[in-house]
FIDREN-843388 format. One line per 4 residues: number of its first residue (from 1); for each residue x, y, z of N, C-alpha, C, O, CB. Coordinates in pm, whole numbers, plus 32768, in hexadecimal, padded with zeros to 4 digits. Glycine has a CB too. Example, Ala and Ser with C-alpha at 12.3 -4.5 7.8 and 13.67 -1.06 7.14 Angstrom:
REM residues 2
1> 8527 7DC7 830C 84CE 7E3E 830C 8528 7EB6 830C 8590 7EB4 834E 846B 7E41 8389 ~ 8505 7F1F 82C4 8557 7F96 82CA 850A 8003 8313 853D 8072 8324 8580 7FC4 823C
***
This chain:
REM residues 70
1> BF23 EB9C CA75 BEF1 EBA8 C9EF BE73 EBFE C9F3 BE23 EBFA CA50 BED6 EB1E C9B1 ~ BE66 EC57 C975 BDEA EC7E C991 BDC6 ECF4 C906 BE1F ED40 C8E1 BDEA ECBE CA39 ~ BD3C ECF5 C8C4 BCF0 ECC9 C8D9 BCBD EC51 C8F2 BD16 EC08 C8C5 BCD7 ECEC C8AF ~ BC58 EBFC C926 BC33 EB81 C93B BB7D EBAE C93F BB49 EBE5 C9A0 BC8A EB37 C9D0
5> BB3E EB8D C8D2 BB6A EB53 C84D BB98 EBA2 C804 BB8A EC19 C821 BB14 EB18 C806 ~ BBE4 EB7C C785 BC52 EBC1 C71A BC11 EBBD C6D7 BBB9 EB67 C6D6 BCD1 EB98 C6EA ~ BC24 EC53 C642 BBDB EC54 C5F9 BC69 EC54 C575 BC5A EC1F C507 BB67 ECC9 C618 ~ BCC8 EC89 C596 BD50 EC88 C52D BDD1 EC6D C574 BE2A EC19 C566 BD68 ED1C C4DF
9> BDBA ECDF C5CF BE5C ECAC C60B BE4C ECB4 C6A3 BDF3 ECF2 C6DC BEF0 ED20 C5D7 ~ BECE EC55 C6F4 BEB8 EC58 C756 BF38 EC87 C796 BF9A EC7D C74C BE7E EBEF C773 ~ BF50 ECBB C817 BFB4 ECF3 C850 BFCB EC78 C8E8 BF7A EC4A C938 BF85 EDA6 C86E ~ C053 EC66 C8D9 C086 EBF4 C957 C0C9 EC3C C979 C0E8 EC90 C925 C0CA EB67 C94A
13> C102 EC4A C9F8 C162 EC69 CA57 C16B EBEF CAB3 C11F EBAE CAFA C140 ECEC CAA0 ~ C209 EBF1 CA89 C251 EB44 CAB5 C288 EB86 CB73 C2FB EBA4 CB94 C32C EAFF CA15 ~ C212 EB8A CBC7 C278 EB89 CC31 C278 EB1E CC93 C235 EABA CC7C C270 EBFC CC79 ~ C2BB EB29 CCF9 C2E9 EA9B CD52 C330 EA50 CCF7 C31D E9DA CD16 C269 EA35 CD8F
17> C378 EA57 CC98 C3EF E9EC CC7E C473 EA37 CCCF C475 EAA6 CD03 C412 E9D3 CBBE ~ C4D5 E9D9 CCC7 C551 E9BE CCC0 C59A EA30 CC7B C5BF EA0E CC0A C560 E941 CC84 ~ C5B9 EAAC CC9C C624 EAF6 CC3A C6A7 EAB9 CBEB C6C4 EA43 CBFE C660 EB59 CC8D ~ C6EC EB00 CB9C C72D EABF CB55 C726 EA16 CB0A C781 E9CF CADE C780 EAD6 CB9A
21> C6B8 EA04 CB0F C6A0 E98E CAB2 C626 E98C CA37 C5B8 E9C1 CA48 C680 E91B CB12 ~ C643 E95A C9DD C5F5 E958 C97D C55D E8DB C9A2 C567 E896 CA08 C661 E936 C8FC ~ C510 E8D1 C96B C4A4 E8A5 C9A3 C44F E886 C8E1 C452 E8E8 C897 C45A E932 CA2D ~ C428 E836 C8BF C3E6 E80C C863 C353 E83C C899 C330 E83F C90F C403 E778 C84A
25> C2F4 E86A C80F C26F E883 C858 C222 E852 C7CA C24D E87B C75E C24E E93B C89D ~ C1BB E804 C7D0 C158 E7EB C734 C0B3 E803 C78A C091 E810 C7FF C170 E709 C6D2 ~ C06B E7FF C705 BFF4 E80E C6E1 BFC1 E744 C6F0 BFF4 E6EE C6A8 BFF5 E86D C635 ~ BF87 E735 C72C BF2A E69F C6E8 BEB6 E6AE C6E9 BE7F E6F9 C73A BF30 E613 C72F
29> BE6B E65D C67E BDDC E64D C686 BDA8 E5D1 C6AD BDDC E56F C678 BDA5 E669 C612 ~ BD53 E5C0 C6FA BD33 E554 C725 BD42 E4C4 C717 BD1E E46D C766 BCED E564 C722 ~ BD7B E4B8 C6A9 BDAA E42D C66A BE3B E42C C66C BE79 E3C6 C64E BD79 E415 C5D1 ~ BE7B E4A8 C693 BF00 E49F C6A4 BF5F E4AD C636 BFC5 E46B C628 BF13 E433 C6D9
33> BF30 E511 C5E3 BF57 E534 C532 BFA5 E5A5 C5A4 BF65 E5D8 C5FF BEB8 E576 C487 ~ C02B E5BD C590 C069 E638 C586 C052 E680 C526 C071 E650 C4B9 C0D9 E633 C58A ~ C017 E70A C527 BFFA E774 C4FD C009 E806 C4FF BFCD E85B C4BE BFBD E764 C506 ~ C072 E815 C564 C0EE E889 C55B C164 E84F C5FB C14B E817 C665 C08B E965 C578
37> C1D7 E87F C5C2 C265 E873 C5FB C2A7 E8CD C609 C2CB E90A C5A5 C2B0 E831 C5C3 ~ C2D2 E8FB C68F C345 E979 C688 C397 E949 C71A C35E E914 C77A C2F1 EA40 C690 ~ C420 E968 C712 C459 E982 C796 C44F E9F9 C7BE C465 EA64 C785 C4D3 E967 C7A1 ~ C421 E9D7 C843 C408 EA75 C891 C475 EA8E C8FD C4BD EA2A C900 C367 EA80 C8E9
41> C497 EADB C948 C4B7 EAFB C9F2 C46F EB48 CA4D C40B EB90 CA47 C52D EB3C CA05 ~ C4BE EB24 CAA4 C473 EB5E CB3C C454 EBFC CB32 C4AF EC4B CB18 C4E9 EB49 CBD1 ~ C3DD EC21 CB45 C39A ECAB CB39 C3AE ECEE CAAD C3C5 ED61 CA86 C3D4 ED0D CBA7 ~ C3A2 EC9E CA88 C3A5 ECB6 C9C0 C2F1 ECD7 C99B C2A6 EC76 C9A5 C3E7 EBE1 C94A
45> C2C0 ED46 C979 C278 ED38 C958 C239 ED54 C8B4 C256 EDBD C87C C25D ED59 C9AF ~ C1EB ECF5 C876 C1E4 ED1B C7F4 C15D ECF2 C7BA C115 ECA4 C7F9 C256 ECE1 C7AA ~ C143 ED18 C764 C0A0 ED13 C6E9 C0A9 EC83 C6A4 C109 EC59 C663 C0A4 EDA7 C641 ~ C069 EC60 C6B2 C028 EBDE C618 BFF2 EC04 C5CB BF94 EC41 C5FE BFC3 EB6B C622
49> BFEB EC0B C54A BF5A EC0A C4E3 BF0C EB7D C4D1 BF3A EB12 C4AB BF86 EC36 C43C ~ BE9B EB98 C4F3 BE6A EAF1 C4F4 BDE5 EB01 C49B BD7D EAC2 C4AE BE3E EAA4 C5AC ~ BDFA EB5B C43E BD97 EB6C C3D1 BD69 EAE8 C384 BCF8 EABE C36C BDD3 EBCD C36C ~ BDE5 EAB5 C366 BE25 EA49 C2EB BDCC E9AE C349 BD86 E95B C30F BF25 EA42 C2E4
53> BDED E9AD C3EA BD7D E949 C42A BCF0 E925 C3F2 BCA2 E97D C3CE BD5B E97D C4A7 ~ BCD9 E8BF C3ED BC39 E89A C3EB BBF2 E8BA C467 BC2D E8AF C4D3 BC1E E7FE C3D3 ~ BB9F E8D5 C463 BB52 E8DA C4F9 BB4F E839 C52D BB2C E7D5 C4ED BA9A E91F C4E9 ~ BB82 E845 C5BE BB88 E7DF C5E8 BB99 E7EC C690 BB79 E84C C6D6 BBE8 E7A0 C59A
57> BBCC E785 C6B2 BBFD E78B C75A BC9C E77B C740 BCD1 E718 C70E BBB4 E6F3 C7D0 ~ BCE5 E7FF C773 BD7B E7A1 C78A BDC0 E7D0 C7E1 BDB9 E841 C811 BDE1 E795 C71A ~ BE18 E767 C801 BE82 E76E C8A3 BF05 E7B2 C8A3 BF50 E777 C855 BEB7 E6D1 C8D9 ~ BF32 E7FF C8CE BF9C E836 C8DF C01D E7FB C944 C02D E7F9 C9BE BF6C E8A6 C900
61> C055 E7DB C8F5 C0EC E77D C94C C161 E7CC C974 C196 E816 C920 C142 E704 C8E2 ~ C18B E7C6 C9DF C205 E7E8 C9F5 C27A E771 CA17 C27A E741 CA89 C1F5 E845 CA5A ~ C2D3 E747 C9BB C318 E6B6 CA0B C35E E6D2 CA51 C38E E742 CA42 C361 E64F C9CC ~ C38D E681 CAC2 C3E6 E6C2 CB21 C41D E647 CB50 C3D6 E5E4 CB3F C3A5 E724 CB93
65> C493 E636 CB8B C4E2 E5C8 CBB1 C481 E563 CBCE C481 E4F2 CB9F C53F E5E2 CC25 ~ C438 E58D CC14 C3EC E532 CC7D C358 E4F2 CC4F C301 E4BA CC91 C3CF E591 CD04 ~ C362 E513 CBBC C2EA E53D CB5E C296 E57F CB20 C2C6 E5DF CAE3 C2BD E52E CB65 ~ C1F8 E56A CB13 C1B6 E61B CAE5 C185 E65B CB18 C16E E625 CB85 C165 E63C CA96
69> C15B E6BC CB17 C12F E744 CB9F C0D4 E748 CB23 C0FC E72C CAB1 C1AC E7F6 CBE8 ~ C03C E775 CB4A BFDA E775 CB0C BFB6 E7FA CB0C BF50 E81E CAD1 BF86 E722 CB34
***
């Protein structure tokens, strides 16, 4: 991910997963409010707009069989 810190949008590149599988990825804020959702894949890379965010702290999830990749 990166910039870090964000000022609108941010750019992820999903690598080290699993090819051919879909992979759930969200936004949380510290209290654990989901605040954006997308399925991604392996070496998928793409933009957020995170204008619409409050300034805050939040965690980036990846779920994966085995659980979340932070």
């Amino acid at each position: 991910m990166y910039p870090n810190p964000v000022n609108e949008i941010i750019t992820i590149k999903a690598s080290g997963l699993i090819c051919g599988r879909d992979y759930k990825m969200d936004i949380v804020d510290l209290s654990g409010k989901v605040w954006y959702a997308q399925t991604i894949q392996a070496k998928m890379s793409f933009e957020i707009p995170l204008e619409a965010l409050p300034s805050g702290i939040y965690i980036f999830r990846i779920h994966t069989k085995k659980g979340f990749s932070y």
